[in-house]
C-alpha beads as a LAMMPS data file, in Angstrom:
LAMMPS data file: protein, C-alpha beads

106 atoms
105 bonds

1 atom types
1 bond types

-500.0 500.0 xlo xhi
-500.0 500.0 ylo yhi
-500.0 500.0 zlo zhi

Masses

1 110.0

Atoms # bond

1 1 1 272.927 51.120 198.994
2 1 1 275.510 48.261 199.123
3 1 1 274.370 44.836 199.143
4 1 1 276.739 42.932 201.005
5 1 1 277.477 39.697 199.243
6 1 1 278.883 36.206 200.169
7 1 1 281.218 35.713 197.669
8 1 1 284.993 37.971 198.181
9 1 1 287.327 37.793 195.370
10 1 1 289.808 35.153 196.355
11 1 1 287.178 32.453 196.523
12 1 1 287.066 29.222 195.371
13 1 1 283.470 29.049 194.145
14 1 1 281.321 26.209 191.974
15 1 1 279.027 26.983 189.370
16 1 1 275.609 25.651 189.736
17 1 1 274.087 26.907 186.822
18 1 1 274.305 27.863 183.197
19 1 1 276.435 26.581 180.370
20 1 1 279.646 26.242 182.868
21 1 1 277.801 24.059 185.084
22 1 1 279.771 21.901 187.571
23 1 1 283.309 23.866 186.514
24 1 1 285.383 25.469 189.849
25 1 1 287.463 28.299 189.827
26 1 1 288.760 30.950 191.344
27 1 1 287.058 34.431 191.538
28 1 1 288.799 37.721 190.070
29 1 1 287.128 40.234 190.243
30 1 1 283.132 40.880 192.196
31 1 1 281.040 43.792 190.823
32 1 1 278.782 44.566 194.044
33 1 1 276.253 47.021 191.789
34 1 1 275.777 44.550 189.675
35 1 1 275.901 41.318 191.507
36 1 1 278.147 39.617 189.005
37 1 1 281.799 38.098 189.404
38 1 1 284.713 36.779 187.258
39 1 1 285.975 33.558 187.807
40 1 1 288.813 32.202 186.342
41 1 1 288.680 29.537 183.443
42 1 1 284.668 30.094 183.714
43 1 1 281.920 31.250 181.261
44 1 1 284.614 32.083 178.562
45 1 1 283.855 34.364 175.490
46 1 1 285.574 34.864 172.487
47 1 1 286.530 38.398 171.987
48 1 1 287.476 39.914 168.222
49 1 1 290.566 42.749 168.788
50 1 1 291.270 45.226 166.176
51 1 1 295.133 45.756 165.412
52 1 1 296.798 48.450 166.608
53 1 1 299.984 50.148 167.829
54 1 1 300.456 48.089 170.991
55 1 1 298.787 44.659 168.989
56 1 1 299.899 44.929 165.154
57 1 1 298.032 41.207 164.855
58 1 1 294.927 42.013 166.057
59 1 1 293.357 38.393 165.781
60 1 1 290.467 36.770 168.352
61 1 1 291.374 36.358 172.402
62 1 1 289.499 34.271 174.355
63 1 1 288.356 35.921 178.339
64 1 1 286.215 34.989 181.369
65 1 1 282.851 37.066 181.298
66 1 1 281.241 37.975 184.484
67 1 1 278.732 35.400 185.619
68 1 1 275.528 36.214 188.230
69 1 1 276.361 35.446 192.043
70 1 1 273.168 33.497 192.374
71 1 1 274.966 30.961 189.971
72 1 1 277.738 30.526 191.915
73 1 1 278.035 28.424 195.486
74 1 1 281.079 29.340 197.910
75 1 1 283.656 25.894 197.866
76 1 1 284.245 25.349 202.062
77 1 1 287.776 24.907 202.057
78 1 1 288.370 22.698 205.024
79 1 1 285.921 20.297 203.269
80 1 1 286.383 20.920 199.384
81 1 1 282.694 20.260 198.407
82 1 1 280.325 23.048 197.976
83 1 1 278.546 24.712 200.794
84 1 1 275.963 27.385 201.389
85 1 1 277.116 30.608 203.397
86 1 1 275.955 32.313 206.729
87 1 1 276.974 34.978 209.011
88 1 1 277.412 35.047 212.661
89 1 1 279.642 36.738 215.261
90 1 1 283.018 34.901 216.388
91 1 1 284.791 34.986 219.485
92 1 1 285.380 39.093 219.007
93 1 1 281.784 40.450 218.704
94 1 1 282.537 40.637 214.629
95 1 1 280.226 38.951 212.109
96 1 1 282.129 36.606 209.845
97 1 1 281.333 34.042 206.978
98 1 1 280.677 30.377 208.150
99 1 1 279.967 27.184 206.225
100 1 1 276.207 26.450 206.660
101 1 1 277.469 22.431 205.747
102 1 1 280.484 22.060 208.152
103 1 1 279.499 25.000 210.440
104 1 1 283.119 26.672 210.507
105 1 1 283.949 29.875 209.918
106 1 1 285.146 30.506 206.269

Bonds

1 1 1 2
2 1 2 3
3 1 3 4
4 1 4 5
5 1 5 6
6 1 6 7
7 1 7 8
8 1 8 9
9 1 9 10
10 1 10 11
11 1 11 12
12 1 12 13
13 1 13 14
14 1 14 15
15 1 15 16
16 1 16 17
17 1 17 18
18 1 18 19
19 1 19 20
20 1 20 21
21 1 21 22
22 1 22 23
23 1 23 24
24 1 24 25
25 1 25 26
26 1 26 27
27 1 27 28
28 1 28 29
29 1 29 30
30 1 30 31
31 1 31 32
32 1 32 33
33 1 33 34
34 1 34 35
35 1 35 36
36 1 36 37
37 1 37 38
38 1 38 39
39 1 39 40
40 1 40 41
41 1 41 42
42 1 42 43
43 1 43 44
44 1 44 45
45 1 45 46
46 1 46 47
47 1 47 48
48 1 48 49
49 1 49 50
50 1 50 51
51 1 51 52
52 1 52 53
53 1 53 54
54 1 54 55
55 1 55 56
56 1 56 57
57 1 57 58
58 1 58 59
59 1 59 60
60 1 60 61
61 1 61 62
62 1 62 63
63 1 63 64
64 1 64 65
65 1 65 66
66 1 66 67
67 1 67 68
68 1 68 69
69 1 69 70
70 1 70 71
71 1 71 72
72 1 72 73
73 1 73 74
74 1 74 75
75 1 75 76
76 1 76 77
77 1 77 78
78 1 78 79
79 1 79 80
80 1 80 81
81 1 81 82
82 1 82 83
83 1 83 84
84 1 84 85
85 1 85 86
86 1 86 87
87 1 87 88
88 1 88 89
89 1 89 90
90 1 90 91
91 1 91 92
92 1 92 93
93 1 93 94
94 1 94 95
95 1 95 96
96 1 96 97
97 1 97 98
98 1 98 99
99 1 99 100
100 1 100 101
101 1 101 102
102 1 102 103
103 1 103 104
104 1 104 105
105 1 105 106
């Protein structure tokens, strides 16, 4: 079964916990079977490449790991601070995110 989730890649989303605490960026990439995403410029790990054809040098890159959901808080973007996230139907019968802060639809 898929879990639906309240963070869409696209977001601008907070972290609220872990060793990127406080940082903001953007999310990538959301892995709903595992309930992870990928922000940008968050939770960074250094990763060793071997050399090869495409990469003579080889050498160490550094990339955003995947960080748990519950770690992360939706950014409302009318407001700019960080906001927790509901769902209720809008003007055409259709359920859509709103800010649980501002009370606007995300």
């Amino acid at each position: 079964m898929k879990v639906k989730l309240k963070i869409k890649k696209g977001d601008t989303v907070k972290v609220i916990a872990g060793n990127s605490n406080g940082k903001t960026g953007k999310v990538l990439e959301v892995f709903t079977d595992k309930n992870r995403a990928i922000v940008e410029g968050v939770n960074m790990i250094t990763k060793h490449v071997k050399p090869s054809a495409t990469n003579p040098e080889g050498g160490l890159n550094n990339t955003e790991a995947s960080i748990h959901i519950s770690n992360l808080m939706l950014v409302d973007p009318s407001s700019g601070d960080a906001t927790r996230v509901g769902r209720k139907l809008n003007s055409d019968n259709k359920l859509q995110r709103y800010s649980k802060k501002t009370g606007e639809f995300i």
